[in-house]
N, C-alpha and C positions, 0 to 999 in steps of 0.2 A: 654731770648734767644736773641732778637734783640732790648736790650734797647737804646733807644736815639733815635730809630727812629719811637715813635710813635704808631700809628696801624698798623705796617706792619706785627708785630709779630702776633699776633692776623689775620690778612688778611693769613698769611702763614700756621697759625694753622685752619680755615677757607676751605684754598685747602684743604691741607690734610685731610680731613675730609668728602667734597666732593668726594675726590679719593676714601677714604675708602667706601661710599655710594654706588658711582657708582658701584664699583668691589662687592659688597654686591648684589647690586640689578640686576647685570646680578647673579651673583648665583643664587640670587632667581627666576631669569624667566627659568633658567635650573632644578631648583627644581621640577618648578610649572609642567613643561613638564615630569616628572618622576612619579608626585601623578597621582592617578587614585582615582575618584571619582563613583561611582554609581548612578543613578537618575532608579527609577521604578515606575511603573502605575498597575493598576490592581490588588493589592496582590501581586506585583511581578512575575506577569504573562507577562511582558517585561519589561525589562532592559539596560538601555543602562549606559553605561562605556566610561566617557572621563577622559581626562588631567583635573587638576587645571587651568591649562591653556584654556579651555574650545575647546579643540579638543574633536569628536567623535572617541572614538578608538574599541566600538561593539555593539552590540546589539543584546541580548538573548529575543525569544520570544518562548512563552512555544505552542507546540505545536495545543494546546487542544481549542485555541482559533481560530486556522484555519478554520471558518466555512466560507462558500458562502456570505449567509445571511447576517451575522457581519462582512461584510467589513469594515464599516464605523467606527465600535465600534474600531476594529484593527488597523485602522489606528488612529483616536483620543488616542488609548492606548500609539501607538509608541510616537506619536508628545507629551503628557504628558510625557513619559519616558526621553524622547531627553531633553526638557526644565527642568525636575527635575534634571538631570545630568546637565546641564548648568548653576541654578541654585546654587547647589552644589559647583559647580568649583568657583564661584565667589564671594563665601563666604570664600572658603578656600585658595583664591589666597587674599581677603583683611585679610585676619586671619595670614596667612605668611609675607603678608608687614606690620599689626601690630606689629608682632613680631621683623622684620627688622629694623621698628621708633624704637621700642623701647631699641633695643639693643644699636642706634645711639645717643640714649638721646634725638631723636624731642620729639615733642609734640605730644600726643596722637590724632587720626583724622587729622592727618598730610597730606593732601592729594601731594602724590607724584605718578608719577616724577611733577616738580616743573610746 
């Protein structure tokens, strides 16, 4: 492409490559905002639903657990539900940028962005 002058060919194949990364990896942060992931506590007696992106987008709680008494229990239920769903998300947001390295040819454990 650019012989005689060295590594520039290389340096321009380089960018380009960069570009393609870049415009890849906003895709994938518009991706990550589209997954919903689920995290539950209890049997599934609440639920909460966020983004890949680890936004909270609900939270289902079965009714039957609405006692006085087990405030405390309902509320530990929520805050596990919350943190399973967040966990979730950020397994399935590094699972989407595995995917991303590797379509780019890096290195596997590639930690990006740089």
């Amino acid at each position: 492409m650019l012989k005689g002058l060295g590594g520039l060919g290389d340096m321009a194949g380089m960018m380009k490559k960069a570009q393609e990364m870049q415009a890849k990896m906003a895709e994938m942060q518009e991706d990550l905002s589209r997954i919903v992931v689920i995290g539950e506590s209890g049997a599934g007696l609440v639920r909460a639903r966020a983004t890949a992106k680890g936004e909270l987008t609900g939270l289902e709680i079965d009714p039957s657990i609405f006692v006085a008494s087990e405030k405390e229990v309902v509320e530990d239920l929520i805050l596990a539900a919350i943190k399973d769903a967040q966990s979730k998300a950020a397994q399935r947001s590094q699972a989407e940028l595995a995917k991303l390295t590797e379509g780019l040819g890096l290195p596997a454990g590639m930690k990006l962005p740089f």
